[in-house]
C-alpha positions as CSV (number, residue, x, y, z in Angstrom):
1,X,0.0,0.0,0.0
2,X,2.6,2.3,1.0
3,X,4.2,1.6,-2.5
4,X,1.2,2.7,-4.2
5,X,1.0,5.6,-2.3
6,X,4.5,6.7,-3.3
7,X,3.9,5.8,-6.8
8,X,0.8,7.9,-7.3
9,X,1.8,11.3,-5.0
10,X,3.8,14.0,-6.4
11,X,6.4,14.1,-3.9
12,X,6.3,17.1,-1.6
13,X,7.2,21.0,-2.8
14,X,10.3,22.2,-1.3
15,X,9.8,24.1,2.1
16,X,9.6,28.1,1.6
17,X,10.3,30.8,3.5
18,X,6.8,33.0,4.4
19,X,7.5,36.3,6.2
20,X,6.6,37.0,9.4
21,X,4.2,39.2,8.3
22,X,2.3,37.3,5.9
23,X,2.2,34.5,8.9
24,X,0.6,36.9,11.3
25,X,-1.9,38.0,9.1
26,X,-3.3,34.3,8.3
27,X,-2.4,33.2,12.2
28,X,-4.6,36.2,13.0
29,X,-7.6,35.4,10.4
30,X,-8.0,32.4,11.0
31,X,-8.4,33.0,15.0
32,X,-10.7,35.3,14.2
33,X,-12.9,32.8,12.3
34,X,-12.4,29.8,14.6
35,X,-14.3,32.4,17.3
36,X,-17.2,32.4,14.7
37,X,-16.9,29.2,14.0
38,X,-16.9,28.5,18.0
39,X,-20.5,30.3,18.5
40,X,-22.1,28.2,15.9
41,X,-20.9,24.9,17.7
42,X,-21.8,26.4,20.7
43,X,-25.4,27.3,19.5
44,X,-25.7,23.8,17.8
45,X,-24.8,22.2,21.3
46,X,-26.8,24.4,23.6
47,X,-29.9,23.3,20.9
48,X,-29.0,19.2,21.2
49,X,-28.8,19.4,24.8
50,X,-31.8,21.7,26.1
51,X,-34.2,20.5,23.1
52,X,-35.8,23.7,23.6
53,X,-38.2,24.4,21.0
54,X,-37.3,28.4,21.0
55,X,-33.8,27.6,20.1
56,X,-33.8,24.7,18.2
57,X,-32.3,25.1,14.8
58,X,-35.2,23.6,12.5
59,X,-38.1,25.1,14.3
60,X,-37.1,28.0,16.2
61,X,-37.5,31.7,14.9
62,X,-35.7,32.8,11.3
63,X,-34.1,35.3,14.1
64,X,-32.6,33.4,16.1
65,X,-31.8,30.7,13.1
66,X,-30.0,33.2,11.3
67,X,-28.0,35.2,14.0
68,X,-26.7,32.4,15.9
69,X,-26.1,30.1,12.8
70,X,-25.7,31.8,9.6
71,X,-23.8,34.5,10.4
72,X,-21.2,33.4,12.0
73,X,-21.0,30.9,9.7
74,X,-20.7,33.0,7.0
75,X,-18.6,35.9,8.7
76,X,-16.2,33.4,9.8
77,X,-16.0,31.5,5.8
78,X,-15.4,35.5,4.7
79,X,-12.3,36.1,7.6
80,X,-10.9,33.0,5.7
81,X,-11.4,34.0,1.8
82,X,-9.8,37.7,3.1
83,X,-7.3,36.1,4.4
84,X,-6.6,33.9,1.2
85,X,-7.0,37.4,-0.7
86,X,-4.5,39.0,1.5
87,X,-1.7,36.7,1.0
88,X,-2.2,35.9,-2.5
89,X,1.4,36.4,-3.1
90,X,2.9,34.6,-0.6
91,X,5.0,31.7,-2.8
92,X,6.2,35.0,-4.9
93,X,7.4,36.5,-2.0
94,X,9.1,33.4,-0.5
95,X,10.5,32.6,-3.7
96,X,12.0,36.4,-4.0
97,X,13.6,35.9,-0.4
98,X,15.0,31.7,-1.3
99,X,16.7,33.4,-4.2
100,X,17.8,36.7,-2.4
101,X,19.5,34.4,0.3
102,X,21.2,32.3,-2.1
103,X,22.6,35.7,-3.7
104,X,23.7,37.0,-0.4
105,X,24.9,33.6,0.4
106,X,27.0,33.0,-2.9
107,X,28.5,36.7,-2.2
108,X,29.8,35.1,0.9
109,X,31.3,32.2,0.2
110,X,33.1,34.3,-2.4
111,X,34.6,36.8,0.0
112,X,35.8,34.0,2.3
113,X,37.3,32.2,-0.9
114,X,39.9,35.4,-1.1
């Protein structure tokens, strides 16, 4: 199995460098979107467990249906697609600092070679 595994996957892409920057930016989004994503598990749990009618997410109100399940839902799925938007570039970038560091580090090899 393990050969057939190898066989049919691409081996991995080379590891890149992402800036610190970029890194924050998606660390930050997506813990903004897991707290979204956390009050609609919470609101689908409170629901199970209470089996209260009023809160219940087929046959309570549109309200309640919408604010505690569709927009967080949907806020959190739009942190994550800004996110994506925002650090578009990102293999660009890295690729621009792997070959920036191999300059700098060919530069120093020369130096030390006189």
């Amino acid at each position: 199995m393990a050969a057939l595994y190898v066989t049919i996957c691409p081996p991995a892409p080379p590891l890149v460098y992402i800036t610190d920057k970029t890194c924050n930016q998606l660390l930050k989004f997506g813990i903004a979107s897991l707290v979204f994503i956390g009050i609609r598990v919470i609101y689908s749990l409170v629901a199970l467990c209470t089996q209260n009618l009023q809160i219940s997410p087929i046959s309570g109100s549109l309200a309640t249906r919408v604010i505690l399940s569709f927009l967080p839902e949907l806020i959190g799925a739009l942190l994550l697609i800004f996110a994506g938007i925002l650090t578009r570039n990102v293999r660009r970038i890295a690729t621009a600092a792997e070959i920036e560091g191999q300059r700098e580090n060919e530069q120093y090899t020369r130096k030390s070679r006189k």
